[in-house]
N, C-alpha and C positions, 0 to 999 in steps of 0.2 A: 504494500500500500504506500503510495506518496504521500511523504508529508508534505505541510505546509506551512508555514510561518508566517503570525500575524502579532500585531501590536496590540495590547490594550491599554489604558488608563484607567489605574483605579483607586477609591481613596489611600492615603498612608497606612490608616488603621486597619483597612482591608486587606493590604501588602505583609503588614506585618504579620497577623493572622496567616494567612497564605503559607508563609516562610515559615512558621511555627508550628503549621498543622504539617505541611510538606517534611520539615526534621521529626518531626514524631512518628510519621507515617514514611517515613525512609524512602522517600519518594523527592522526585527534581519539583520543583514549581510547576512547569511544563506538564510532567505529568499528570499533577495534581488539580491542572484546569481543564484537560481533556478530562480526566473520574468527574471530575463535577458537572461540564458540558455531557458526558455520557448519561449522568444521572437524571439530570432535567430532561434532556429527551427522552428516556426513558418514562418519567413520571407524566411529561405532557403528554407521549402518546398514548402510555394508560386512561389518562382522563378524557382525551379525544375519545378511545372506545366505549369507556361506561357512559360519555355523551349520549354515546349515540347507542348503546343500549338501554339508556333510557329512553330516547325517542321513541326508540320499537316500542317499548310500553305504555310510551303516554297515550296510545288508542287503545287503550283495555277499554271495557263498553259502561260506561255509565249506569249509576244506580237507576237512573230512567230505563234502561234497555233491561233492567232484570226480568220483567215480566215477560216481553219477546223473548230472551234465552230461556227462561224456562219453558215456554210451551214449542220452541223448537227443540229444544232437551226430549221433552217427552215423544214429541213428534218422530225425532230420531229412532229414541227409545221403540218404538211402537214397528217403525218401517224394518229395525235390525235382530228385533226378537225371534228368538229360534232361530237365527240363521246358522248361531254361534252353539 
């Protein structure tokens, strides 16, 4: 894989953090912003998914539509009996 080299700015207080999380985790700087950009895309595209597996559910049928589900319930019930 190619690397690639970029600059960032970022506050002192965050630098310094950086540099002290990096020596405890015996890890370069460098690497220690690639784990961290790994881990955000990681966690964004989690949250994109359960997005949108909530979507899929936000059409479940409304307390109004109960009465319709059940008498197609039974209706089912009725057309499938003895088949099984």
């Amino acid at each position: 894989m190619q690397k690639m080299k970029t600059a960032i700015s970022i506050d002192e207080t965050l630098f310094e953090q950086v540099n002290k999380l990096a020596d405890e985790l015996n890890v370069s700087r460098s690497r220690l912003f690639v784990m961290a950009v790994e881990a955000f895309i990681k966690r964004h595209e989690n949250q994109a998914l359960l997005n949108q597996i909530n979507r899929a559910y936000d059409d479940l049928p409304t307390t109004e539509e109960a009465p319709t589900r059940q008498k197609m319930r039974r209706r089912h019930r009725d057309l499938v009996e003895g088949e099984w």
